[in-house]
GUKOL-907840 format. One record per residue (C-alpha): x, y, z; residue in one letter. Coordinates in nm, 2 decimals, always signed. Each point is the difference from the previous one (the first is absolute). Example, Ala and Ser with C-alpha at 12.3 -4.5 7.8 and 13.67 -1.06 7.14 Angstrom:
# GUKOL-907840
[[+1.23,-0.45,+0.78],"A"]
[[+0.14,+0.34,-0.07],"S"]
//
This chain:
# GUKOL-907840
[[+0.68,-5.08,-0.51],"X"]
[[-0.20,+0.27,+0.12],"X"]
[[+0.25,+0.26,+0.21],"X"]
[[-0.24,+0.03,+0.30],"X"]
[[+0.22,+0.33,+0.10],"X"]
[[-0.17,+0.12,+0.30],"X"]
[[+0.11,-0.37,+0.17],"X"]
[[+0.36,+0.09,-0.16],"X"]
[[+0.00,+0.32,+0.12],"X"]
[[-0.12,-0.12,+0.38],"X"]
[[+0.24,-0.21,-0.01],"X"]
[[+0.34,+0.13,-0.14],"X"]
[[+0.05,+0.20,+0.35],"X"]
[[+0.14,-0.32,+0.13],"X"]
[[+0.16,-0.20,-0.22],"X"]
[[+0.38,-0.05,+0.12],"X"]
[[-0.12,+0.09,+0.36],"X"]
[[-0.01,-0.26,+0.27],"X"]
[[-0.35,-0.07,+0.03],"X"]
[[-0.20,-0.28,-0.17],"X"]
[[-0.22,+0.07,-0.23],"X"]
[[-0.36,-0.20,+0.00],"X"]
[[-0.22,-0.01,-0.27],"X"]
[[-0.33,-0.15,+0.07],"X"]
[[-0.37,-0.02,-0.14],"X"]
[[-0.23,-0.19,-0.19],"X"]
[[+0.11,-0.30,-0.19],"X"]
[[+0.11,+0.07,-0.37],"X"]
[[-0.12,+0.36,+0.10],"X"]
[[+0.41,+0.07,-0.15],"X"]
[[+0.24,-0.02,+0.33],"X"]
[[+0.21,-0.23,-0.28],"X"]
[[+0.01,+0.28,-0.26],"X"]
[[+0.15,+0.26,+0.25],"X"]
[[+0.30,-0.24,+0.12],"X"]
[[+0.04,+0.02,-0.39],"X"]
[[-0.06,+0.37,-0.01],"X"]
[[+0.28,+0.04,+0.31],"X"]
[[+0.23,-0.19,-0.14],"X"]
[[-0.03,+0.20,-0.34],"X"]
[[+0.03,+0.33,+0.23],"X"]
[[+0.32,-0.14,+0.15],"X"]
[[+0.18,-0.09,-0.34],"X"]
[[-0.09,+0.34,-0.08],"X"]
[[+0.18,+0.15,+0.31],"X"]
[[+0.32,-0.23,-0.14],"X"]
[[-0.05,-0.33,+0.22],"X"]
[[+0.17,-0.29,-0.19],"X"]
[[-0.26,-0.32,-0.06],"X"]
[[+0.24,-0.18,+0.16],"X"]
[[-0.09,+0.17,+0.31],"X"]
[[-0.38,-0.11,-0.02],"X"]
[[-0.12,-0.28,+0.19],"X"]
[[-0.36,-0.08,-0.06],"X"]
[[-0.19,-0.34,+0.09],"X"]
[[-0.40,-0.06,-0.06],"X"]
[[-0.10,-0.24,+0.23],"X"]
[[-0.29,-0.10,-0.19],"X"]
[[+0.23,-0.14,-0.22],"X"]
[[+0.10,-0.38,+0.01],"X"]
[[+0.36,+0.08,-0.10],"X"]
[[+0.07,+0.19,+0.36],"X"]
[[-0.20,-0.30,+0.19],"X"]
[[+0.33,-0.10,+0.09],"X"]
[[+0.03,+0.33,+0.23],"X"]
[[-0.34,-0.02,+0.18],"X"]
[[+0.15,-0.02,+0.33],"X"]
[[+0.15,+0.27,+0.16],"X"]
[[+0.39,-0.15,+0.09],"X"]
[[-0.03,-0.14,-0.37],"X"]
[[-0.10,+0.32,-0.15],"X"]
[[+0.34,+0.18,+0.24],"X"]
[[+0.22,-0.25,-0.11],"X"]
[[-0.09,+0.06,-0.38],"X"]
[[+0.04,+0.41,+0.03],"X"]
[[+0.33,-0.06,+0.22],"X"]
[[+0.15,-0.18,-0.31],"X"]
[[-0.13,+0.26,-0.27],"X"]
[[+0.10,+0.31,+0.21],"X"]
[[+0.30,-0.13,+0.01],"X"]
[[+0.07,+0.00,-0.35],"X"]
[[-0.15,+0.35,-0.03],"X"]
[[+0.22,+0.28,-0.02],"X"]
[[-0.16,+0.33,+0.20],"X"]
[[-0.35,+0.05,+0.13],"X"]
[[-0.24,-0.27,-0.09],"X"]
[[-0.36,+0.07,-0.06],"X"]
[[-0.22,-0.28,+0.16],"X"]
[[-0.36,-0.06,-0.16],"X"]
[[-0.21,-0.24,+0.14],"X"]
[[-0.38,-0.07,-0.14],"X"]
[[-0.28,-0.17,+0.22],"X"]
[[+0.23,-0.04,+0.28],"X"]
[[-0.27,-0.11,+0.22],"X"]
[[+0.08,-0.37,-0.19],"X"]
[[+0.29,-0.04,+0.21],"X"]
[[+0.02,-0.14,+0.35],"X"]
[[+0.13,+0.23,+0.27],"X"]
[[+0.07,+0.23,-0.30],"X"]
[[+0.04,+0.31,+0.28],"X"]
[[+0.30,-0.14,+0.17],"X"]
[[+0.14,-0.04,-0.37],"X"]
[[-0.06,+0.32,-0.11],"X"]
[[+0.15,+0.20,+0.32],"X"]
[[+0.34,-0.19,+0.01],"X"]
[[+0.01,+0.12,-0.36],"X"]
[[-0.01,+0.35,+0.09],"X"]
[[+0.24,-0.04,+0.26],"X"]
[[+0.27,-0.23,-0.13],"X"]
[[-0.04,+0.12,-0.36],"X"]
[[+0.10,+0.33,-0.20],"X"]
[[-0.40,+0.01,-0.13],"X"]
[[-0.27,+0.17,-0.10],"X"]
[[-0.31,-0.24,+0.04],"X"]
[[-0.37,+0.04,-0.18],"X"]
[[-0.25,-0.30,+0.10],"X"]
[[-0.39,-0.06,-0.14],"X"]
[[-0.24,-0.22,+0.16],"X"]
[[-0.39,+0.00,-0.01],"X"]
[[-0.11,+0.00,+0.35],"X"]
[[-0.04,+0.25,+0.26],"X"]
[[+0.16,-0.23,+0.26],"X"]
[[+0.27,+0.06,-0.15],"X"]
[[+0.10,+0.30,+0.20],"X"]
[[-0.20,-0.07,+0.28],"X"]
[[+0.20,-0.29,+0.17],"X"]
[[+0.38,-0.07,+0.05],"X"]
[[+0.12,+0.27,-0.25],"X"]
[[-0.07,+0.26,+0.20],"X"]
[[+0.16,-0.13,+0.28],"X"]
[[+0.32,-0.12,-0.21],"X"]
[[+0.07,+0.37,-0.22],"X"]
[[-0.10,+0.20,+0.30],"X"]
[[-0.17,+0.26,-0.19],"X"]
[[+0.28,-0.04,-0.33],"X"]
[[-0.28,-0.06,-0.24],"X"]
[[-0.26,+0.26,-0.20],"X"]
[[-0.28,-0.20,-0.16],"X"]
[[-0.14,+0.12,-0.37],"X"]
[[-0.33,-0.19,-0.08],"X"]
[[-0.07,-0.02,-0.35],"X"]
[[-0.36,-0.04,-0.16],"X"]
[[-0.13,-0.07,-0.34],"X"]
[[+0.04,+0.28,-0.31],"X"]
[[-0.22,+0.27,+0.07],"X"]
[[-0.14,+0.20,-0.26],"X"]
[[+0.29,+0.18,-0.13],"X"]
[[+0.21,-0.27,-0.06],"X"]
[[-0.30,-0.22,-0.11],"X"]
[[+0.03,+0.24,-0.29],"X"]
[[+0.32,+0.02,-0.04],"X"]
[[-0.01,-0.39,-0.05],"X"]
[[-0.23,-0.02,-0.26],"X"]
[[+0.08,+0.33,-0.23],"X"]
[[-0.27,-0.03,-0.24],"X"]
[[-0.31,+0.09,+0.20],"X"]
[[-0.13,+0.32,+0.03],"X"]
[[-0.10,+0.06,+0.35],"X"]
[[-0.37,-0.01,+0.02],"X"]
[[+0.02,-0.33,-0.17],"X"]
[[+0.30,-0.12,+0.23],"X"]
[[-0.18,+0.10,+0.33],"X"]
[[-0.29,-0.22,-0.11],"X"]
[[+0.25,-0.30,-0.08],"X"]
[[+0.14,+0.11,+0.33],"X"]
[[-0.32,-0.05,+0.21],"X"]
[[-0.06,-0.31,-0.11],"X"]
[[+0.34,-0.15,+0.01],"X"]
[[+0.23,+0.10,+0.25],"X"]
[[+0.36,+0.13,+0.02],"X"]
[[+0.16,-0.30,+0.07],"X"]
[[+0.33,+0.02,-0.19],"X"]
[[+0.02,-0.31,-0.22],"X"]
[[-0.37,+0.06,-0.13],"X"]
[[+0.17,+0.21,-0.28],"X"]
[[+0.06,-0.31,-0.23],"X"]
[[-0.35,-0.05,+0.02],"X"]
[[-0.08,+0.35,-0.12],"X"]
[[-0.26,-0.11,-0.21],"X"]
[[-0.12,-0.36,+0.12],"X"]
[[-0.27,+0.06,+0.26],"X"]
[[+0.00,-0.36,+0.08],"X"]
[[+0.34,-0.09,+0.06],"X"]
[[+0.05,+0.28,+0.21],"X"]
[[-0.29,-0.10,+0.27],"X"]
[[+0.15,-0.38,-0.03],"X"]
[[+0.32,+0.20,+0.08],"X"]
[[-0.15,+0.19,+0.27],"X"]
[[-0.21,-0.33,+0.16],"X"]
[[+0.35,-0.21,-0.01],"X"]
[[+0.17,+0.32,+0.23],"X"]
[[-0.29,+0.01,+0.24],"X"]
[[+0.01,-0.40,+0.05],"X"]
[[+0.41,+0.02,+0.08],"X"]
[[-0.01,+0.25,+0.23],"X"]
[[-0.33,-0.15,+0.17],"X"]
[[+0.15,-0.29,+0.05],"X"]
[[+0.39,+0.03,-0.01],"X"]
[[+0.03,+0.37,+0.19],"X"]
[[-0.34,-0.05,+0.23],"X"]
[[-0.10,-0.34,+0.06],"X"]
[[+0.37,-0.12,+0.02],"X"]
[[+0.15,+0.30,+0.21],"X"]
[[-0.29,+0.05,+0.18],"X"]
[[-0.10,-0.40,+0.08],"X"]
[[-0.34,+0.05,-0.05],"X"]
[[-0.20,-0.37,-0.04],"X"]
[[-0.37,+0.15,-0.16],"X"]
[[+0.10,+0.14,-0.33],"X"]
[[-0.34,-0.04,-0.10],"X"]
[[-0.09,+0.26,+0.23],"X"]
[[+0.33,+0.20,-0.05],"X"]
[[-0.11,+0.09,-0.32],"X"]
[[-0.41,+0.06,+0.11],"X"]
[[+0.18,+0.28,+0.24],"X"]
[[+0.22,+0.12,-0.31],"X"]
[[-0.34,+0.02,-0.25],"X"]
[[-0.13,+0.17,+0.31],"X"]
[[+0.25,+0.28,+0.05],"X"]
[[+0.04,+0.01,-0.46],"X"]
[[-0.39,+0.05,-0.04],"X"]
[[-0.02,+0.31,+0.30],"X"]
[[+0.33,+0.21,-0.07],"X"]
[[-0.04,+0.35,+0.11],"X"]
[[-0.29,-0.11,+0.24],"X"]
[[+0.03,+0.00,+0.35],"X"]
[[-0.05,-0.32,+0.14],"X"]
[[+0.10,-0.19,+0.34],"X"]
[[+0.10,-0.35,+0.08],"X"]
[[-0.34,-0.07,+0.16],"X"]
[[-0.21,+0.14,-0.27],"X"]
[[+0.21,-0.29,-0.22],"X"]
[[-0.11,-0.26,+0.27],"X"]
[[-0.36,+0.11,-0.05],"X"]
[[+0.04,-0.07,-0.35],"X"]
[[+0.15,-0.34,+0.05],"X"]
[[-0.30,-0.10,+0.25],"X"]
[[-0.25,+0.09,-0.24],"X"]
[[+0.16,-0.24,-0.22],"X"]
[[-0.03,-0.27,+0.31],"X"]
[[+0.38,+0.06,+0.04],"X"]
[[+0.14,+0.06,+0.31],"X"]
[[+0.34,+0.20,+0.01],"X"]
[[+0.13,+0.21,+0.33],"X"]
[[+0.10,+0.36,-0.06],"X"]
[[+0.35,-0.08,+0.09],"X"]
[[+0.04,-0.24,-0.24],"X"]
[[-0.12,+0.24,-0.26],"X"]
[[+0.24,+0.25,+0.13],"X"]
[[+0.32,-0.22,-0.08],"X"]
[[-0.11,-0.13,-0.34],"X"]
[[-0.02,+0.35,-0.09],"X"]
[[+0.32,+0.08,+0.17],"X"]
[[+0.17,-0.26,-0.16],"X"]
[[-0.13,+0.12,-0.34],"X"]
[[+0.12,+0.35,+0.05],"X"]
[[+0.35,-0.22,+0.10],"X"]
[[-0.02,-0.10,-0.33],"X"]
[[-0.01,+0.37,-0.17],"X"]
[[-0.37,-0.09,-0.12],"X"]
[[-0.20,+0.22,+0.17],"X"]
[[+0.08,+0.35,+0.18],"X"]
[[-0.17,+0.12,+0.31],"X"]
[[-0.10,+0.37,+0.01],"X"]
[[-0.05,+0.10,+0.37],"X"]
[[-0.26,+0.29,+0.07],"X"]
[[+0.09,+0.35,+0.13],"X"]
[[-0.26,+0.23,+0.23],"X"]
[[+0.12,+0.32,-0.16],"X"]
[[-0.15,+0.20,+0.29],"X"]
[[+0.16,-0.22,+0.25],"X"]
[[+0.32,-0.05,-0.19],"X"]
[[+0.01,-0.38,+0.14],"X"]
[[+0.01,-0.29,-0.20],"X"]
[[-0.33,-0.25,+0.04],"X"]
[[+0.03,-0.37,+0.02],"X"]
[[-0.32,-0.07,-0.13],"X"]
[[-0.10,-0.08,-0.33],"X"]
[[+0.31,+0.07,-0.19],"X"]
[[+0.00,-0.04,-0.38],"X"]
[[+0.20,-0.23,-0.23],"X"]
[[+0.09,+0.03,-0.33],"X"]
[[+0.15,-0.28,-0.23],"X"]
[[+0.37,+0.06,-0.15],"X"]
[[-0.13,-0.05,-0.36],"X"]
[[-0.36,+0.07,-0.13],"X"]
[[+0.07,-0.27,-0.29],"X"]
[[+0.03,-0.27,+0.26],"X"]
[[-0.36,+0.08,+0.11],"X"]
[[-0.12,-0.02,-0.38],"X"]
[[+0.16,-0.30,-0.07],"X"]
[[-0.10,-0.23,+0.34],"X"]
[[-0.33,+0.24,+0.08],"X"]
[[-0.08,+0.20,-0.32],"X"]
[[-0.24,+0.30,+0.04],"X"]
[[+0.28,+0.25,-0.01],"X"]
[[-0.23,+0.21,-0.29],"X"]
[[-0.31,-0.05,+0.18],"X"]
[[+0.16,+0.14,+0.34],"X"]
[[+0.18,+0.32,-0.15],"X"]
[[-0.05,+0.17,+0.34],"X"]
[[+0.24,-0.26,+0.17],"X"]
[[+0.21,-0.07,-0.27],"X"]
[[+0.07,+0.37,-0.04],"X"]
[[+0.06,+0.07,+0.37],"X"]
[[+0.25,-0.29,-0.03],"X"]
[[+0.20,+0.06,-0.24],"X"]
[[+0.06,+0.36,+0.19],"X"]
[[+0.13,-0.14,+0.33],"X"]
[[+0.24,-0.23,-0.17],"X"]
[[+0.12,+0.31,-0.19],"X"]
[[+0.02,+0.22,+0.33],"X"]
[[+0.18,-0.31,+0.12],"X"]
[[+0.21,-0.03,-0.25],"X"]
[[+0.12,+0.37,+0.03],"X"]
[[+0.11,-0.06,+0.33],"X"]
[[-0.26,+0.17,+0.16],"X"]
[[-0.20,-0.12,+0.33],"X"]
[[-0.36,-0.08,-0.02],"X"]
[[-0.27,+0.02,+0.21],"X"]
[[-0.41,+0.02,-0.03],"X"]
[[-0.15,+0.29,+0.17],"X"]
[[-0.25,+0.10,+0.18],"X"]
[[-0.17,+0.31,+0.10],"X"]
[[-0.32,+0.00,+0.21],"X"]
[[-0.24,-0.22,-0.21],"X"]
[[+0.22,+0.06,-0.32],"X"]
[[+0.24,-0.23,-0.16],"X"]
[[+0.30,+0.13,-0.21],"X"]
[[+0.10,-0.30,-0.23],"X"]
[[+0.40,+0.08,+0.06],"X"]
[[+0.20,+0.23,+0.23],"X"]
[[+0.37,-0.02,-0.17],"X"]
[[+0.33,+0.16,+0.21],"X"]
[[+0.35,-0.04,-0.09],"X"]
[[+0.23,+0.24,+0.21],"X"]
[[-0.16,+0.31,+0.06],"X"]
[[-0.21,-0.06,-0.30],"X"]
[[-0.40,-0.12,+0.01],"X"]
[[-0.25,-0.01,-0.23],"X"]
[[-0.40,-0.11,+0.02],"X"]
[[-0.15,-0.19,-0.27],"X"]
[[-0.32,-0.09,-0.11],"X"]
[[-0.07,-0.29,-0.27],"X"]
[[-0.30,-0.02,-0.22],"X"]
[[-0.08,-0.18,-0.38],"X"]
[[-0.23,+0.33,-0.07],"X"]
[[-0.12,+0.28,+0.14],"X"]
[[-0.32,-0.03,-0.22],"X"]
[[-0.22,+0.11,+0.24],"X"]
[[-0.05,+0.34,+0.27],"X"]
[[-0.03,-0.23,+0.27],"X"]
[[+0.33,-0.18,-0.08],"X"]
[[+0.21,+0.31,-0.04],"X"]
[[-0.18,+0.14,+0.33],"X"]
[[+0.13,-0.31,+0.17],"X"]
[[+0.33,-0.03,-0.15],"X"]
[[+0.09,+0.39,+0.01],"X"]
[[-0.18,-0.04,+0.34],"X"]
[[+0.18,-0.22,+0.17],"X"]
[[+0.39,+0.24,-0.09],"X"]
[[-0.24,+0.29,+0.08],"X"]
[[-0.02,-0.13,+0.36],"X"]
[[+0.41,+0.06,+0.09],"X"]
[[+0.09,+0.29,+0.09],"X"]
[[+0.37,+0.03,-0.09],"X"]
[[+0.24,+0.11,-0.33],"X"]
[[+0.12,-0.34,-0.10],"X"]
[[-0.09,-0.08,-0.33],"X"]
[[-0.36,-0.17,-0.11],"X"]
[[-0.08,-0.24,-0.29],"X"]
[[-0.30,-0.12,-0.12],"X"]
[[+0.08,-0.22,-0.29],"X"]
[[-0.22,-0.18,-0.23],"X"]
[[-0.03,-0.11,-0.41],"X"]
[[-0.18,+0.29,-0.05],"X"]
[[+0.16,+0.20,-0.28],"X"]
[[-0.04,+0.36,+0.07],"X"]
[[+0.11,+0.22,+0.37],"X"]
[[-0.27,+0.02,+0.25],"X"]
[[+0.24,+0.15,+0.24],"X"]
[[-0.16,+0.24,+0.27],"X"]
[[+0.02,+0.14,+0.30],"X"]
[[+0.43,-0.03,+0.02],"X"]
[[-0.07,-0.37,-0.06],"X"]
[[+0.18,-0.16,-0.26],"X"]
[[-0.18,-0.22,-0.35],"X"]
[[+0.17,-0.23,-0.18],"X"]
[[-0.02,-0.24,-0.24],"X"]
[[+0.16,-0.37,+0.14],"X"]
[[+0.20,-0.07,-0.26],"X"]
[[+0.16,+0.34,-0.02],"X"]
[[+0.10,+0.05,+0.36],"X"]
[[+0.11,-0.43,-0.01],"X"]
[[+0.24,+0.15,-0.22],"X"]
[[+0.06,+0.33,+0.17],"X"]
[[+0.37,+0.00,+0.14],"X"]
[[-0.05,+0.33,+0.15],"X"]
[[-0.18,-0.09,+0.28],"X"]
[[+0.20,-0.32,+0.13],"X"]
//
């Protein structure tokens, strides 16, 4: 297993306390792996296997338990035998009915430390809330990015693992198919019709899938571009389809639900006010968008610029598009007191292109650090703004 130690690390300031712990994000992006990982970091710290509970829910062997007063009853006769503090691991927990009333009698009746998983937004967003009162931090975990992509597959050098990278993904399990092309998009297809249908469709009751999944090639074929519902519904009618914005709206709401897509709001840097128009979305893996859309090497620009936002996301950092006057700065990044402007390009091969990318970071007027990043190979850095090369500053720790 890869360590994935800057998740370990996040989360080691509250193991033992009494808070639960939430891991959520993309399907197979690895939540599975770090209840692995924790346990691991609790035997470490001297807890006895004895005192680790775990149940997968997608498992037929807990189907018994997938019912909140069954699932109480079960951990009431285990704790029981348990000598001292019991560590409580629960894995898609969204499986089980009125699983929020479960897990807060738990933390109340019980000597416990409590992790759950589950691959919906909605998870947090209805009854938990209200039941733990605050008594929950959420951790949401995303495919390998670079650095670990490398670190799971030793061998490459990496120039020739970035390319492999591009075209495939982080998506964790994709390492036993280091060097079957084939089987990994058959892999990567098979992911994208569960969670369309099992974590959207199902969750989200939606009746057209057929257009579900127009809406979804829609939002895969235009990440990094600015788009708005209606500009979708224009496309639609020239295809003699008619679809209201709304409707639109919650498809792609219920998508971002699902941890497929992220949406990138845009900031007026001069205004320092966030706009509600044309945001940005971005999809959680670039190999999904290979696999089901393909183009990923002939759209370098957008595949570049997303593979940055999930890595700024990744870090923990908040992420925004910005604007200044008729200028757009592909990301404005602050974590803390901390920001950073960045600017994503393939290559600066031309003077117009480095006039418009340098351009753009030229325009704000503060001492926060500027990127420009790109595949070009040697430092174009001018003017107290920042060059480098994408794969160098992917694997940059510094700057996280």
């Amino acid at each position: 297993m890869i360590p994935r130690k800057h998740y370990i690390d996040r989360i080691r300031p509250f193991i033992g306390k009494d808070i639960v712990k939430v891991l959520t994000g993309f399907r197979r992006s690895g939540k599975s792996v770090m209840l692995e990982l924790i346990q691991q970091e609790l035997r470490a710290q001297g807890v006895q296997a004895a005192q680790i509970i775990a149940f997968n829910f997608e498992s037929f062997s807990n189907a018994a338990y997938l019912a909140a007063a069954a699932l109480y009853e079960e951990l009431t006769r285990r704790i029981a035998e348990t000598a001292g503090k019991v560590y409580l691991f629960f894995d898609e927990i969204q499986e089980i009915a009125e699983w929020e009333r479960c897990i807060n009698s738990c933390r109340v009746d019980f000597d416990c430390d409590i992790y759950i998983t589950g691959s919906n937004a909605k998870l947090l967003s209805g009854e938990l809330a209200t039941y733990l009162g605050g008594r929950y931090v959420e951790f949401v975990i995303y495919p390998f990015s670079f650095a670990e992509y490398i670190k799971s597959r030793p061998a490459q050098d990496t120039a020739s693992a970035f390319r492999a990278y591009i075209e495939s993904g982080g998506m964790p399990f994709l390492a036993n198919f280091a060097n079957t092309q084939e089987s990994a998009r058959q892999y990567l297809r098979d992911i994208y019709s569960s969670v369309v249908l099992k974590d959207i469709v199902k969750r989200s009751s939606i009746r057209d899938v057929d257009l579900l999944e127009r809406i979804i090639t829609y939002v895969m074929a235009n990440v990094g571009h600015t788009f708005s519902a209606c500009s979708i519904a224009n496309y639609f009618k020239s295809e003699q389809r008619k679809v209201a914005p709304e409707t639109i709206l919650n498809y792609i709401r219920a998508a971002c639900d699902a941890y497929l897509f992220y949406k990138i709001s845009r900031e007026d840097i001069v205004g320092k006010k966030l706009l509600s128009v044309n945001e940005k979305y971005y999809i959680v893996d670039h190999g999904l968008r290979e696999a089901v859309y393909g183009s990923n090497t002939r759209d370098m620009d957008q595949l570049l610029e997303n593979i940055v936002c999930m890595e700024l996301l990744r870090r923990g950092w908040h992420v925004t598009v910005g604007k200044s006057s008729e200028r757009e700065i592909d990301f404005i990044a602050t974590k803390s007191d901390r920001r950073i402007y960045i600017q994503v390009a393939y290559l600066l091969a031309t003077e117009e292109t480095i006039a418009r990318e340098f351009g753009a970071l030229g325009s704000v007027r503060d001492n926060y650090p500027k990127y420009v990043l790109s595949m070009d190979e040697f430092d174009r850095s001018r003017s107290g703004i920042l060059h480098r090369n994408i794969r160098d500053f992917l694997l940059d720790e510094e700057w996280g």
